[in-house]
C-alpha positions as CSV (number, residue, x, y, z in Angstrom):
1,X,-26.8,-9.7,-16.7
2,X,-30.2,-10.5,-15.3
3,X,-32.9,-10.2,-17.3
4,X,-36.3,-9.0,-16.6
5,X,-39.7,-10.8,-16.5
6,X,-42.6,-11.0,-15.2
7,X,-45.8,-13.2,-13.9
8,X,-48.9,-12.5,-14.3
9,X,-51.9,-14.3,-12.1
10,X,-54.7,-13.9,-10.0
11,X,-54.5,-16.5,-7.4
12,X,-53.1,-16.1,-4.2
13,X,-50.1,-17.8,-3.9
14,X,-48.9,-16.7,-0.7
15,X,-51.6,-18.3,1.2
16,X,-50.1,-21.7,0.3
17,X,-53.4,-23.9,0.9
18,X,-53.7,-25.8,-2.6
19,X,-51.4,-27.4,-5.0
20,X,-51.6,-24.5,-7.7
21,X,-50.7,-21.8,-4.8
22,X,-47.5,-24.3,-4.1
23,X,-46.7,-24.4,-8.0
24,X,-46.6,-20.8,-8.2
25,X,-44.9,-20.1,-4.9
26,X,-41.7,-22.5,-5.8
27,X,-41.8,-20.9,-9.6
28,X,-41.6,-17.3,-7.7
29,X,-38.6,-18.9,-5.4
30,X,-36.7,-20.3,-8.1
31,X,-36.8,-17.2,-10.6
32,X,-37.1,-14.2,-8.4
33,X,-32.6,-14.9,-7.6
34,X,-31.8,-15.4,-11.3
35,X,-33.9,-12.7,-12.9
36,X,-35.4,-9.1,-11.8
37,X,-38.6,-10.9,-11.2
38,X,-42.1,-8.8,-11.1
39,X,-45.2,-10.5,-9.6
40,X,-49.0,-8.7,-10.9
41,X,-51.4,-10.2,-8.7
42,X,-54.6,-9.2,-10.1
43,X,-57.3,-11.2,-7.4
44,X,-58.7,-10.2,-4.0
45,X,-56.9,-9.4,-0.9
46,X,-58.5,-9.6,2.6
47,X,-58.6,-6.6,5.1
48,X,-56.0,-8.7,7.1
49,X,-53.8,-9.6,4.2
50,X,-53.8,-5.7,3.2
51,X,-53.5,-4.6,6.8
52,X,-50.3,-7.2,7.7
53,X,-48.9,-7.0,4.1
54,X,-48.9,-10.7,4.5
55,X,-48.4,-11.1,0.8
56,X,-45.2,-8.8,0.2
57,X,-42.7,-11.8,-0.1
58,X,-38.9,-10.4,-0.5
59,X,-36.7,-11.0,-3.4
60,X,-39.4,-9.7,-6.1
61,X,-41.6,-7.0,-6.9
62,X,-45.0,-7.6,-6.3
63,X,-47.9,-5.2,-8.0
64,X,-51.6,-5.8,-7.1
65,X,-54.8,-4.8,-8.6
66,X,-58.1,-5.8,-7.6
67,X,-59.8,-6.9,-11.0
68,X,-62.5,-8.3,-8.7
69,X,-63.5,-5.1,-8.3
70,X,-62.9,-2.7,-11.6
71,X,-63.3,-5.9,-13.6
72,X,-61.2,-8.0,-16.6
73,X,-61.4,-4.7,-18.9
74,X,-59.7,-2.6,-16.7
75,X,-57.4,-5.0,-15.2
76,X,-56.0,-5.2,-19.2
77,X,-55.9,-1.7,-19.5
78,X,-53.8,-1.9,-16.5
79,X,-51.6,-4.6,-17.5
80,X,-51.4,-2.8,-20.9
81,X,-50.3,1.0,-19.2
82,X,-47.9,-0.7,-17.0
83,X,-46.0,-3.4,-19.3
84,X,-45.4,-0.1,-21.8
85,X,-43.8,1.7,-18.8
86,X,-41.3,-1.2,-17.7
87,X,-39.8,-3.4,-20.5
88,X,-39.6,-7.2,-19.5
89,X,-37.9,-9.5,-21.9
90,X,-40.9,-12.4,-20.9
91,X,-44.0,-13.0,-19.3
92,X,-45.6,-15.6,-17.7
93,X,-49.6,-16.0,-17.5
94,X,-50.9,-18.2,-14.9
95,X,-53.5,-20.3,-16.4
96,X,-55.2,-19.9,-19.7
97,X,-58.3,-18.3,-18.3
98,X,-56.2,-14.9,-18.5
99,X,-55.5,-15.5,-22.3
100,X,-58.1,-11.8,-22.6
101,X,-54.5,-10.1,-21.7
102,X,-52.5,-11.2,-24.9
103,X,-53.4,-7.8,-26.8
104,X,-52.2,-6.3,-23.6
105,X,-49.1,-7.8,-23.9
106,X,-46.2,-5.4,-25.5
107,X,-44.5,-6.4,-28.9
108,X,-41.2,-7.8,-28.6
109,X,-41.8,-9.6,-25.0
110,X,-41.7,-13.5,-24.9
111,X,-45.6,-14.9,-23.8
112,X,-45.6,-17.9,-21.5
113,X,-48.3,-19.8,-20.4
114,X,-48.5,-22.2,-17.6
115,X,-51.2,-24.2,-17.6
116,X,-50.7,-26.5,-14.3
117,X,-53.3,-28.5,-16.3
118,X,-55.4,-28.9,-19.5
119,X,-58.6,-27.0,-18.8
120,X,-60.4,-29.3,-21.8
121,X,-59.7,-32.0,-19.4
122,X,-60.8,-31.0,-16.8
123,X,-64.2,-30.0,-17.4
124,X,-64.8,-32.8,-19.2
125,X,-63.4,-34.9,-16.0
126,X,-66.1,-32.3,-14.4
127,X,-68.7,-33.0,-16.5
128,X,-68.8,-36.6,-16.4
129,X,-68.9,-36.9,-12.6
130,X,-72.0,-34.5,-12.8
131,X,-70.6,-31.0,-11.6
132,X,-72.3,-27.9,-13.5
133,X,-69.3,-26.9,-15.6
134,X,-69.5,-25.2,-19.0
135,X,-67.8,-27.2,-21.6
136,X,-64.6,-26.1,-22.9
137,X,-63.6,-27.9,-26.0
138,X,-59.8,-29.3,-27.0
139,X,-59.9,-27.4,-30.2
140,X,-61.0,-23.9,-28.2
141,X,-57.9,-25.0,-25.8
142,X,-55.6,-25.2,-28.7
143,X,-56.3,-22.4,-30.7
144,X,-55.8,-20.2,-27.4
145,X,-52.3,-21.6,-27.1
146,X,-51.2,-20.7,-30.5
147,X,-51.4,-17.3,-29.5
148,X,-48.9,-17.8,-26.8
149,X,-44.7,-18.0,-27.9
150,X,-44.6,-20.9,-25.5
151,X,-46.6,-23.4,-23.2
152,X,-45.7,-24.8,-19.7
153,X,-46.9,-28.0,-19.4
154,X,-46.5,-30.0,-15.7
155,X,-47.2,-33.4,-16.9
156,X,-45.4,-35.7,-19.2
157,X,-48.6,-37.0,-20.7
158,X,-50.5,-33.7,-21.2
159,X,-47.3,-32.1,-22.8
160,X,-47.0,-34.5,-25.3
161,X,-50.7,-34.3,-26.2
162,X,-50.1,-30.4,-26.7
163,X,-46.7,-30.6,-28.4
164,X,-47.7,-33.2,-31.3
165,X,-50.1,-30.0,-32.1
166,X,-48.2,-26.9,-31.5
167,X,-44.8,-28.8,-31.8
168,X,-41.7,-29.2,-29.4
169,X,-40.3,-26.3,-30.4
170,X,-43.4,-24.3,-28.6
171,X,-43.9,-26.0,-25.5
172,X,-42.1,-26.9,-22.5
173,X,-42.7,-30.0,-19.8
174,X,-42.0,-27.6,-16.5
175,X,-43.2,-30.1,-13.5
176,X,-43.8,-29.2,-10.2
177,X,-40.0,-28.5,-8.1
178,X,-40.3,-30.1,-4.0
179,X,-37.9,-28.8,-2.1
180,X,-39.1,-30.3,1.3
181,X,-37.5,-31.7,4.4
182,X,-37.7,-35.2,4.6
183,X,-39.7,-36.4,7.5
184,X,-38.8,-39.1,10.1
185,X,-40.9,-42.0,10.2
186,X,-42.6,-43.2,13.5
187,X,-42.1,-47.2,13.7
188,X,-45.8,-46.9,15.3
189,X,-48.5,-45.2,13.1
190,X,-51.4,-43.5,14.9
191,X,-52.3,-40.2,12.5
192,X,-53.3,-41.3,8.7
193,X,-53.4,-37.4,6.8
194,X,-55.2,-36.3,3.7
195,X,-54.2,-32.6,2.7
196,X,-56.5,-30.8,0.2
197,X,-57.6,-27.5,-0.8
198,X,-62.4,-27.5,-1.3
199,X,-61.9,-28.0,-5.2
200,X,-64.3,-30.5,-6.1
201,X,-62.4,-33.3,-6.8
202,X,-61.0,-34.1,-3.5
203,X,-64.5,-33.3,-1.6
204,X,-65.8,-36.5,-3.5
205,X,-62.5,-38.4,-3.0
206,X,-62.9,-37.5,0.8
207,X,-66.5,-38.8,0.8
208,X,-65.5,-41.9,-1.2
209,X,-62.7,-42.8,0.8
210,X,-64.9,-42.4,4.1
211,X,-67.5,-44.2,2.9
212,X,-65.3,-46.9,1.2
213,X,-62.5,-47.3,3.1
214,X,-62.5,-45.7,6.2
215,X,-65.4,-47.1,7.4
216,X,-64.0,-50.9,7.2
217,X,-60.7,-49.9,8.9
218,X,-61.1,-51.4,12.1
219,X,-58.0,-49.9,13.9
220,X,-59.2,-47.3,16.7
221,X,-55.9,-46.0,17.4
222,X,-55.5,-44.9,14.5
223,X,-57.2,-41.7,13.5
224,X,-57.5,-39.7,10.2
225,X,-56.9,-36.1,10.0
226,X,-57.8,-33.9,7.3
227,X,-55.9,-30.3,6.5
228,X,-56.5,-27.6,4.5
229,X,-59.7,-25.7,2.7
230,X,-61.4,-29.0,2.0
231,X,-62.3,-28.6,6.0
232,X,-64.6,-26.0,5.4
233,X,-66.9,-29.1,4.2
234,X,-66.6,-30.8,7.2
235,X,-70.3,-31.6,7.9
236,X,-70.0,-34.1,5.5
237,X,-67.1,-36.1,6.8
238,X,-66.7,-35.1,10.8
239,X,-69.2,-37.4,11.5
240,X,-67.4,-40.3,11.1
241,X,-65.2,-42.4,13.6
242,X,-61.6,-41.0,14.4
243,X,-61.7,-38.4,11.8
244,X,-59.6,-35.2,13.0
245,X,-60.4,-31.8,11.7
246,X,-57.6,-29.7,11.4
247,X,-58.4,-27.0,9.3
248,X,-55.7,-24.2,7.2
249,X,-52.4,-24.6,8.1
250,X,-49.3,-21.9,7.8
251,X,-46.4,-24.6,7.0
252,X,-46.8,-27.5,4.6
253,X,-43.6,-28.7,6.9
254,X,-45.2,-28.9,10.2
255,X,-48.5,-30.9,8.7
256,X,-46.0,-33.4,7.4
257,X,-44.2,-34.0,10.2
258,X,-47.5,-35.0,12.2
259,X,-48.2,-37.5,9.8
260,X,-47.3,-41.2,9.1
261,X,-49.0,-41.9,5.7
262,X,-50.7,-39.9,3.2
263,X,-53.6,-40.7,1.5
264,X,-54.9,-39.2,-2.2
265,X,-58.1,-40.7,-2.8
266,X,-59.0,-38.2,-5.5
267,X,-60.7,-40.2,-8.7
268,X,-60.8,-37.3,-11.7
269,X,-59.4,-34.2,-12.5
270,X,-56.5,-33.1,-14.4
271,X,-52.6,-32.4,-14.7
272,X,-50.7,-33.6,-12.0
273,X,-51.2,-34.0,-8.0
274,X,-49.1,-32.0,-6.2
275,X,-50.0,-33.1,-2.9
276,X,-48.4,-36.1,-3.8
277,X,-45.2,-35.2,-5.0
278,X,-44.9,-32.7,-1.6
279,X,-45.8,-36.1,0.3
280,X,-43.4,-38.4,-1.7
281,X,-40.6,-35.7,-1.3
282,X,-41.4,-35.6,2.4
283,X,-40.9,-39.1,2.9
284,X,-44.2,-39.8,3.7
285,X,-45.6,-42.9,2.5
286,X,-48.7,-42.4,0.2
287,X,-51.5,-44.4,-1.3
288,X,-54.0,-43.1,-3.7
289,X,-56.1,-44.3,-6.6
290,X,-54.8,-44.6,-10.5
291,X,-55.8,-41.7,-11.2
292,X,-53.8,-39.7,-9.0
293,X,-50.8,-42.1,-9.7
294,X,-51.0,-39.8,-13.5
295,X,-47.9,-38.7,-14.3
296,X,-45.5,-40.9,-11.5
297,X,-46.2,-44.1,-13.2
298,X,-42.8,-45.2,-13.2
299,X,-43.2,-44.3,-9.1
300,X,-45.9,-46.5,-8.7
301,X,-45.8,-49.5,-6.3
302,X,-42.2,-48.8,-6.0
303,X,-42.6,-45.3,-4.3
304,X,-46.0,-45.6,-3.1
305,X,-49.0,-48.1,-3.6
306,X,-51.7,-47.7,-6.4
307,X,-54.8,-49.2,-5.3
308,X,-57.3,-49.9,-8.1
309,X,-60.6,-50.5,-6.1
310,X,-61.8,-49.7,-2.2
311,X,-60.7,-53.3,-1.1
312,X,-57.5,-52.9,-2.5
313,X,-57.3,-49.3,-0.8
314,X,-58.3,-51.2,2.4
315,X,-55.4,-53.7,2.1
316,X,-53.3,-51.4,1.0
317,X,-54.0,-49.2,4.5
318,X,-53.7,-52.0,6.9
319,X,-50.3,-53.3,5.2
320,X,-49.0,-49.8,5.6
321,X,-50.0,-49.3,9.4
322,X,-48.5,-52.4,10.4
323,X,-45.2,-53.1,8.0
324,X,-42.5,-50.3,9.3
325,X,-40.3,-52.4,6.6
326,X,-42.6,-51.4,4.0
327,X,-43.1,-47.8,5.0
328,X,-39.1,-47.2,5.1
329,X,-38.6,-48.8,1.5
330,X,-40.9,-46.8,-0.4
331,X,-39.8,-43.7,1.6
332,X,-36.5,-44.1,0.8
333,X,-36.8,-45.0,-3.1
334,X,-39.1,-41.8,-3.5
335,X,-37.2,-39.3,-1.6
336,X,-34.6,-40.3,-4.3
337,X,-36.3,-40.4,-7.3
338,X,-37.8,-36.9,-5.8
339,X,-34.8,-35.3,-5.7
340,X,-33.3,-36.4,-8.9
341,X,-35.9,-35.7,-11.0
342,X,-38.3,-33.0,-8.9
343,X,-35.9,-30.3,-7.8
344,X,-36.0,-26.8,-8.5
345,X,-33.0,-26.7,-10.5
346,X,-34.0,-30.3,-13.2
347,X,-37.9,-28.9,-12.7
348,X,-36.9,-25.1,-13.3
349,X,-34.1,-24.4,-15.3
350,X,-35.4,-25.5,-18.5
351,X,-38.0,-22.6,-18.3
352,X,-34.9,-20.2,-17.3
353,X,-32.6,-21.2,-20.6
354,X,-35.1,-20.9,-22.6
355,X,-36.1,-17.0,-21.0
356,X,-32.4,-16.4,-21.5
């Protein structure tokens, strides 16, 4: 018998323009045909979202409330009134930042939360590159997960940080499932892609890379084209050479297909990049910086290049354009270690057992 669960978040998964919309999307996939799945979405919907009912996906049973609106207090009174009125066996809460629902939360129900990264991390990441973030400390970060029965972790590094605290028997490495087609690759490259959403991170990656990298690649048939939210910041990078702005997209799939490398030039941040493991399961050969190589270090160099420094980046660019050879053999060895160890089922089931 199916049990039932549910997931509680505020961002807007359905839109599928950034890595933690993607990580929640496949989550929903993969649950909502092996449990009776409920989906509270407690953020903002636009008049064309509402009007379309662009966000009522099949298979699961999705319940809004604007909390942008009535606010955090009544969007746990909510929470509260409806979880006593339907009985779920587990819950999942999307990020720590909604940790104020845990008293809303009935006795009895399993408490999951997915973190998709380490938020002490991050803001520290933040903080040292000189964005206007309030510190959040490890120990604050901790003590917040002991109130939770489990927590997801998505990267192997990060989980076993957490899990020599709180202990294996509390927490759970859940990476991100890619279920994508693989791509056929052009034996002529002419379109370079980065994909990002406007978080912070890869705004200065974009600008380093342009200013680094892009500007020494001498190749004019060869453009760069850059998708997603990030475009919405395009004054600061349409002004260079052969730079394509492409803007929101509707199918992960299709950007893919128009591409014959990836770039990740993204230098700080936290958890793991989920751009690259869509690319890598695409077939689509990738280079970024160590920092985004966190998490796939077994991957590295063998699956796609690590450059350490802008030259490197450079060489790493022009070998790529003009070495099909080299293209088609780290394709081919990440599409497989992809699949084996980045489906849904290795990625998801895990999580599942332990909800049953």
């Amino acid at each position: 018998m199916k049990k039932k669960m549910v997931i509680i978040t505020d961002i807007p998964f359905w839109r599928h323009i950034a890595g933690h919309m993607a990580r929640i999307t496949t989550l929903i996939t993969y649950l909502k045909t092996r449990v009776h799945l409920t989906v509270i979405y407690g953020g903002f919907t636009s008049k064309r979202e509402r009007e379309t009912n662009i966000y009522n996906l099949s298979g699961f049973k999705l319940v809004t409330f604007n909390k942008t609106e009535s606010g955090p207090a009544e969007f746990a009174s909510f929470i509260k009134n409806y979880l006593l009125k339907h009985s779920y066996v587990a819950c999942i809460i999307e990020y720590i930042e909604l940790s104020y629902l845990l008293d809303s939360i009935p006795a009895g129900t399993q408490i999951y939360l997915d973190t998709h990264d380490l938020k002490s991390t991050r803001e520290a990441e933040f903080m040292r590159h000189g964005l206007s973030y309030k510190k959040f400390s490890w120990k604050e970060e901790i003590s917040i997960m002991k109130q939770y029965d489990k927590v997801i972790l998505i990267q192997k590094k990060e989980y076993e940080k957490v899990s020599g605290v709180l202990g294996k028997d509390k927490t759970l490495l859940i990476s991100h499932a890619v279920n994508l087609p693989r791509q056929k690759l052009r034996k002529v490259v002419t379109n370079i892609g980065f994909i990002a959403s406007s978080y912070p991170p890869n705004v200065e990656g974009l600008i380093w890379f342009l200013k680094n990298v892009w500007a020494s690649f001498s190749d004019d048939y060869i453009s760069l084209s850059v998708y997603g939210s990030i475009c919405t910041y395009s004054h600061f990078f349409s002004k260079y050479r052969n730079v394509n702005v492409k803007g929101i997209f509707n199918d992960i799939t299709s950007v893919y297909s128009e591409v014959d490398i990836v770039i990740n030039p993204v230098r700080f941040g936290a958890g793991i990049k989920i751009k690259n493991l869509e690319a890598l399961g695409s077939g689509i050969p990738l280079i970024t910086l160590p920092h985004g190589a966190t998490g796939l270090e077994e991957l590295a160099n063998k699956g796609f290049l690590v450059a350490v420094n802008k030259t490197d980046f450079l060489n790493n660019l022009t070998l790529l354009t003009t070495d099909y050879r080299m293209r088609k053999s780290l394709a081919d060895h990440a599409c497989k270690f992809i699949s084996r160890y980045y489906s849904p089922d290795h990625c998801y089931s895990p999580l599942l057992s332990s909800i049953q």
